[in-house]
N, C-alpha and C positions, 0 to 999 in steps of 0.2 A: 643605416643607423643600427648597432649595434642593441639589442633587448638587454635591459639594467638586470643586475642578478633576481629585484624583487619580482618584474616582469618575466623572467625567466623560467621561475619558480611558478607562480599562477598558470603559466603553459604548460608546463610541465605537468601540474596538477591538475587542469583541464585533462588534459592528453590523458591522465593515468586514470580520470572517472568515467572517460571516452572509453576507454579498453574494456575497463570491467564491466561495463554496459554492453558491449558489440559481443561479450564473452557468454554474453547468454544465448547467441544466436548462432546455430550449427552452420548458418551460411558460412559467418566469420572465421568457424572454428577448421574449416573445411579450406579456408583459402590459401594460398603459400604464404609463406613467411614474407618473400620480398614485397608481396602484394601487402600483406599487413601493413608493416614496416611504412611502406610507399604513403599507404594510407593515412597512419599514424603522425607522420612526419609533415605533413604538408605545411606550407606556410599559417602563421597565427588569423590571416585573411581569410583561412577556408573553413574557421570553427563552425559559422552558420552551415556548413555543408556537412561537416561533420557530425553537427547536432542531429541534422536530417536523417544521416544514415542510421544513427542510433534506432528509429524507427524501422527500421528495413526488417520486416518480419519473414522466417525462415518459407511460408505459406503465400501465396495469395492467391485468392478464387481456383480455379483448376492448376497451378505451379506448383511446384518447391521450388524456393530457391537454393542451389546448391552450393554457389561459391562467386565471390567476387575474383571475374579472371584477370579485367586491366582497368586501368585510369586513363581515359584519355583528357590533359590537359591545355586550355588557352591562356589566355591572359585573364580574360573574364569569368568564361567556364570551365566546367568540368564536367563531364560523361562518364558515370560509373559504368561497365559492361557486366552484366552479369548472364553466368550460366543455370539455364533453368530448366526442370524437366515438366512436360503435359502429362496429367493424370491421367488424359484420355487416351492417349497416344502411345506415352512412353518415349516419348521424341525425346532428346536432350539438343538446346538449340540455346547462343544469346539472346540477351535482351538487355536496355540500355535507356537512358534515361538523361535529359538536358538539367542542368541545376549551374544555379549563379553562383559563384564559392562562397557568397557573403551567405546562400541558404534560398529553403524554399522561400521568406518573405524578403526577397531586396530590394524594394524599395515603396515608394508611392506615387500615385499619376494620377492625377484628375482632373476639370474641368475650371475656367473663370468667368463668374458672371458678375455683371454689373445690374446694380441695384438703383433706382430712381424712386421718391417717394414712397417705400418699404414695396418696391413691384419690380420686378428682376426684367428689365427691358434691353441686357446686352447681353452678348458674350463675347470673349474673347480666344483669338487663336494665334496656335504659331508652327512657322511653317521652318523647315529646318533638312536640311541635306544629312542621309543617313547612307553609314558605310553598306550597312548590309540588303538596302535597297537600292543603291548605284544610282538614287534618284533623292529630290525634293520632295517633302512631304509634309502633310500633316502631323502632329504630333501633339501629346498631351504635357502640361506641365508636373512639375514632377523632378526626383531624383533615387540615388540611392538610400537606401538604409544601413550603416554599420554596423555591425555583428561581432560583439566583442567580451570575450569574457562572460559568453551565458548571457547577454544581453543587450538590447537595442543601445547604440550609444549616442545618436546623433535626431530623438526621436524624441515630441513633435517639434522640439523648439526649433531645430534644424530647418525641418520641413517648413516652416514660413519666410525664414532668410533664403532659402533657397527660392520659394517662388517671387520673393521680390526681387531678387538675381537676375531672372529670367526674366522680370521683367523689366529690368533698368533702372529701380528706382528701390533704394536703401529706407526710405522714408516713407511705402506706403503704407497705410492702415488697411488691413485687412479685415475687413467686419464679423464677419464669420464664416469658419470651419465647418463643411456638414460630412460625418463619418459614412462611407457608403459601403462601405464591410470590403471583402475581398473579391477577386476575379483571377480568373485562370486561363492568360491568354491563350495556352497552348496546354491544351489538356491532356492530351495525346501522347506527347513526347517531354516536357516539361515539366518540372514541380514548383513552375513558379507562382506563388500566390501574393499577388502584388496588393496594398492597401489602394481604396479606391476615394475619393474624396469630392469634391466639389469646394471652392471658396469665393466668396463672393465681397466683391469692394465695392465701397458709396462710388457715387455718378462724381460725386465732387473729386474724389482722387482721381478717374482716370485721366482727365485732363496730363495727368505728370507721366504718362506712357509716352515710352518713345515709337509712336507709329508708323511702321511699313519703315524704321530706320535698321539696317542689318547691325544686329547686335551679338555677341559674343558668350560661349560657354563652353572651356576647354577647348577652346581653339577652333570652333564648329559654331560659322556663322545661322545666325535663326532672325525671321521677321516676325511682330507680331501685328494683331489687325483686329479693329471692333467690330462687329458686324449687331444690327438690331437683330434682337429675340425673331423676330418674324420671318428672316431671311434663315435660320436652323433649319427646318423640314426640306429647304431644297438644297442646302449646303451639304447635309447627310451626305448622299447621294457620292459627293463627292469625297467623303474624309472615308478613308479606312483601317483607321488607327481604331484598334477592340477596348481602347482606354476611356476612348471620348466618346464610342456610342455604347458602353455598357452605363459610361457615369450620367449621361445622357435619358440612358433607358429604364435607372434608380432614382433618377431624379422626378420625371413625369411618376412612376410607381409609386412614390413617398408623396403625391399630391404637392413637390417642391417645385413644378415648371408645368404649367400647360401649354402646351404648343395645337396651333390651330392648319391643322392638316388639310390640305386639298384632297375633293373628292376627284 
């Protein structure tokens, strides 16, 4: 689908406060043209990504960054490569970086509990076949975030139609949202800082989950399963999704879950 000429125009103008911004950074000023260019041009999808580079400081700790040399892109991501020299060394070497195109923050994952008599005695999980692990797993609920025009589009209202999605059921009440700040699954190579949450639904809805039935999301069958509060400490063990034991690990922190640990 074609961009309307007014949509065109807002891109464009994004694009042009993009530049003059990247224009204060020698990195920028140092790179070739088709790389600019390359950069400049990307699809309206990768403004979150573009917002990010705006930060890209010509310095970091013992670096300079000298010049952005390529893009490498997927579908989903993008890899800036950049050329850096060591203050110590004098070495000039790459260095490169994973980023979602929607931006460092794409999206939200967290955890569902059920609640009985205002005292959190479930949680729930879902397990779901992932491309990039060639296996079934555990996995947090959750989706993307949109990044559009300098800002979130799809954000929080989104985020709740989306976990009744995943769960099966258009009509549940969800009692409350608890904000668990951010996390950084992949610190290293990554800029992603995904929102962390926790939500929690009365004992009376869950009854309307569709349990251990294979359910559906973007064509990628998922199960979900209650399991009581008490059976968490040794379930751990087993989940290693950094979503579910970091929201896990803010939750007991915030005095919102006590869990009773075997010595």
């Amino acid at each position: 689908m074609k961009n309307s000429p007014q949509n065109s125009n807002i891109i464009a103008e994004n694009r042009s406060s993009i530049l003059e911004k990247l224009n204060h950074y020698q990195w920028f000023l140092n790179t070739d043209t088709d790389i600019k260019n390359e950069l400049l041009s990307l699809p309206e999808d990768h403004d979150g990504f573009l917002e990010d580079m705006i930060g890209r400081t010509d310095e970091l700790d013992n670096m300079d960054i000298l010049k952005l040399e390529r893009l490498e892109r997927g579908n989903h991501l993008i890899t800036p490569v950049f050329i850096v020299r060591s203050h110590e060394t004098n070495q000039v070497f790459t260095y490169e970086y994973v980023s979602w195109k929607s931006g460092a923050n794409p999206g939200y994952k967290g955890i569902l509990l059920i609640e009985n008599e205002n005292k959190i005695t479930h949680f729930i999980t879902k397990t779901i076949f992932k491309f990039s692990q060639n296996a079934q797993v555990y996995d947090s609920f959750g989706g993307f975030i949109e990044f559009k025009n300098k800002h979130l589009v799809n954000f929080p209202k989104v985020q709740e139609a989306e976990i009744k999605h995943q769960l099966g059921t258009d009509d549940l009440i969800i009692k409350e949202f608890i904000d668990l700040g951010f996390i950084n699954p992949d610190i290293g190579m990554s800029n992603n800082r995904s929102s962390l949450f926790a939500a929690v639904i009365d004992g009376s809805q869950a009854t309307r989950l569709m349990l251990d039935t294979p359910l559906k999301t973007k064509g990628i069958s998922f199960k979900i399963s209650i399991h009581p509060i008490d059976e968490l400490p040794k379930l751990i063990s087993n989940i290693n999704d950094s979503f579910f034991l970091s929201a896990i690990a803010r939750l007991v922190a915030l005095g919102k879950l006590n869990l009773k640990l075997d010595k």
